[in-house]
Backbone as CSV, one residue per row, in Angstrom:
resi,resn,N_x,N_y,N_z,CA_x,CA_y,CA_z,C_x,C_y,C_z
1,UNK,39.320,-143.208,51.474,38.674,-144.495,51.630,38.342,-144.681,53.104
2,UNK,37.538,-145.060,53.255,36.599,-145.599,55.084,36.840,-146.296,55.266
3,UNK,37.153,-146.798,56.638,37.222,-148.627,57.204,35.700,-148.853,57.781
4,UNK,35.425,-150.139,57.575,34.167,-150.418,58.279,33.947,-151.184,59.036
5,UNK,35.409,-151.951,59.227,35.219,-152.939,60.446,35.790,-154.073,59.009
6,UNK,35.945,-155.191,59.566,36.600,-156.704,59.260,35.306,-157.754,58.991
7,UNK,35.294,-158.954,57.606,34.874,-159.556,57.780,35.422,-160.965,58.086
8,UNK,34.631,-162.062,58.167,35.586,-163.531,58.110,34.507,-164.244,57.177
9,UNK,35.284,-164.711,56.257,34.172,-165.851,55.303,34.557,-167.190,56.001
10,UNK,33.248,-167.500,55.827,32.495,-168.594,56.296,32.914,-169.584,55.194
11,UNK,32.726,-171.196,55.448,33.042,-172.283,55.158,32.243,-172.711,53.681
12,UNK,31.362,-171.581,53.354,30.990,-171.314,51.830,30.931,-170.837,51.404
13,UNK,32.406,-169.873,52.191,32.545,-168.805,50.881,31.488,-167.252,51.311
14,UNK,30.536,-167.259,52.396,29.812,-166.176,52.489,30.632,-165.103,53.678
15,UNK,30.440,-163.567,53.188,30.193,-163.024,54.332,29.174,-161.897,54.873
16,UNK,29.259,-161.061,55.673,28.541,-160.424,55.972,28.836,-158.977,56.022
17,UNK,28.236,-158.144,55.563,28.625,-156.603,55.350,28.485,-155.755,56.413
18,UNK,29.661,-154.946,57.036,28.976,-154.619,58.187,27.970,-153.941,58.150
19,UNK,26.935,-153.475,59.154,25.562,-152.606,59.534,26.028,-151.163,58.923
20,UNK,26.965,-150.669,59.814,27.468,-149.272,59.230,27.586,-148.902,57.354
21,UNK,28.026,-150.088,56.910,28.336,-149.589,55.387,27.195,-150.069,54.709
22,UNK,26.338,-151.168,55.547,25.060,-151.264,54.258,24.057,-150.052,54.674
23,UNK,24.025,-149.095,55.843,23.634,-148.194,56.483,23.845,-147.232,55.314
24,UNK,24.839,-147.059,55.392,25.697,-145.575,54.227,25.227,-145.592,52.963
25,UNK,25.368,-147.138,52.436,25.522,-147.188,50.845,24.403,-147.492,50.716
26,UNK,22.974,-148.017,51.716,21.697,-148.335,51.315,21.925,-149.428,50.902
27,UNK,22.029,-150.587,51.434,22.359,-151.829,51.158,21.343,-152.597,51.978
28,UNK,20.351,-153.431,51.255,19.204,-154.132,52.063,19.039,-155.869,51.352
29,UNK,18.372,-155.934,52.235,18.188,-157.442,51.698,17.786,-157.706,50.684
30,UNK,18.289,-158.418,49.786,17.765,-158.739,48.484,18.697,-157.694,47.248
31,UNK,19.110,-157.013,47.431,20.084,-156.056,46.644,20.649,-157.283,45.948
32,UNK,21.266,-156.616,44.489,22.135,-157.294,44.152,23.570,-156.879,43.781
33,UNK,24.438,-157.763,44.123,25.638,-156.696,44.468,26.618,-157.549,43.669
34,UNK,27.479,-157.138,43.079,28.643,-157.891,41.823,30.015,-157.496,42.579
35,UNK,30.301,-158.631,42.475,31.694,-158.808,42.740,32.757,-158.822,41.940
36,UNK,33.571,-157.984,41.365,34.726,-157.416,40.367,35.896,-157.896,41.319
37,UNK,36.827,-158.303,39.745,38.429,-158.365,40.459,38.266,-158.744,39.048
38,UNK,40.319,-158.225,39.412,41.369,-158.584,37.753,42.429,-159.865,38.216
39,UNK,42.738,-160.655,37.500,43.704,-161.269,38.196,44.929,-160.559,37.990
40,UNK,45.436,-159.232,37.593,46.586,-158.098,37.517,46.428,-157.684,38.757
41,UNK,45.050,-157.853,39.565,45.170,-156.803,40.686,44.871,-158.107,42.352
42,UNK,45.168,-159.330,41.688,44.871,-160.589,42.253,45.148,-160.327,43.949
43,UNK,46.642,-159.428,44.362,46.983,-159.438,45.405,46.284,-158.266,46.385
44,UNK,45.909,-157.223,45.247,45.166,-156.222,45.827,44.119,-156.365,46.508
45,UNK,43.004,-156.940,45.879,41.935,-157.491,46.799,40.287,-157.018,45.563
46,UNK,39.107,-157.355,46.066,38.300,-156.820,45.104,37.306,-155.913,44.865
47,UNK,36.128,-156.287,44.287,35.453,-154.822,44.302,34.196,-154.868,44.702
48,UNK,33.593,-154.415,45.292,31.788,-154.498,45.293,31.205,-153.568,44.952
49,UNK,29.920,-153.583,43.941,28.949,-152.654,43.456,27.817,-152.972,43.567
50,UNK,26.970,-151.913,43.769,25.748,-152.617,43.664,24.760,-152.672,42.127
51,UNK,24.662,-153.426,41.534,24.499,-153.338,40.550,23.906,-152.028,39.456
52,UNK,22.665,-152.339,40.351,21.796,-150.508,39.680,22.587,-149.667,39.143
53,UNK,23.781,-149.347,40.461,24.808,-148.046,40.833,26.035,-148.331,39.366
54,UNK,26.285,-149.587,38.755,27.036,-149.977,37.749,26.059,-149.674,36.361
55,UNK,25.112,-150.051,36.595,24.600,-150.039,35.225,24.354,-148.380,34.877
56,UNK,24.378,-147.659,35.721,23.880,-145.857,35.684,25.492,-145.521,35.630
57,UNK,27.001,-146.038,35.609,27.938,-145.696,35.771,28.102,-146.008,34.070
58,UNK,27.506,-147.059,33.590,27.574,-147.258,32.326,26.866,-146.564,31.055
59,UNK,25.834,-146.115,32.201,25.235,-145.246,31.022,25.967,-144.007,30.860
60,UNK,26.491,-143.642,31.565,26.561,-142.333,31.852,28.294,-142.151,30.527
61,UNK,28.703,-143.453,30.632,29.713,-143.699,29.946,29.685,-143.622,28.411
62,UNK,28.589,-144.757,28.370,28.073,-144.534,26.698,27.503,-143.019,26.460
63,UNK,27.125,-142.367,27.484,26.874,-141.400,26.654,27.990,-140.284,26.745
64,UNK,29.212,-140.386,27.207,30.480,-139.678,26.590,30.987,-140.487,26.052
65,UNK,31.142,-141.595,25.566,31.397,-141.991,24.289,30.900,-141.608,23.024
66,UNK,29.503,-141.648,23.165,29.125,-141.273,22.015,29.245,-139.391,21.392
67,UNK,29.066,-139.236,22.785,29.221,-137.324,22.898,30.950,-137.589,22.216
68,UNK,31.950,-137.884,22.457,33.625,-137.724,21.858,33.283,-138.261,20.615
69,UNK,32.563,-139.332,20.389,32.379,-139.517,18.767,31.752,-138.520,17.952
70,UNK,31.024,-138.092,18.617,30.020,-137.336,17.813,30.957,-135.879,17.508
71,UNK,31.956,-135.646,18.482,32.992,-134.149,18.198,33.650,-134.868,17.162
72,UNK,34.681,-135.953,17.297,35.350,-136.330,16.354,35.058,-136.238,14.968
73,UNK,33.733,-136.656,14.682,33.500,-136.890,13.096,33.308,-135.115,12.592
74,UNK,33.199,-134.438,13.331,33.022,-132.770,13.475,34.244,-132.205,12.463
């Protein structure tokens, strides 16, 4: 895991990503980015994705799901 430097949220709740990691991960204005957490993992802290990058993590899922179903009924 990388450090990228520290943020501080602001008085509504916003912050700011550093330059370096929206640099890396291709992170630009207007992106849309989801914010994940469990309350099991409440103390841990949470998650950021950028959406696109979730929905292609999902596909990729359904389709070994369906690939283990498809052995199973075999």
């Amino acid at each position: 895991m990388d450090f990228y430097g520290s943020v501080t949220v602001g008085e509504r709740g916003q912050i700011v990503l550093p330059s370096k990691l929206r640099k890396k991960f291709g992170i630009k204005a207007g992106d849309k980015i989801l914010v994940l957490g469990r309350k099991a993992y409440e103390k841990w802290g949470i998650f950021l994705v950028k959406a696109e990058i979730l929905a292609q993590i999902m596909e990729e899922w359904e389709k070994k799901i369906k690939k283990s179903l498809e052995k199973m009924k075999e």
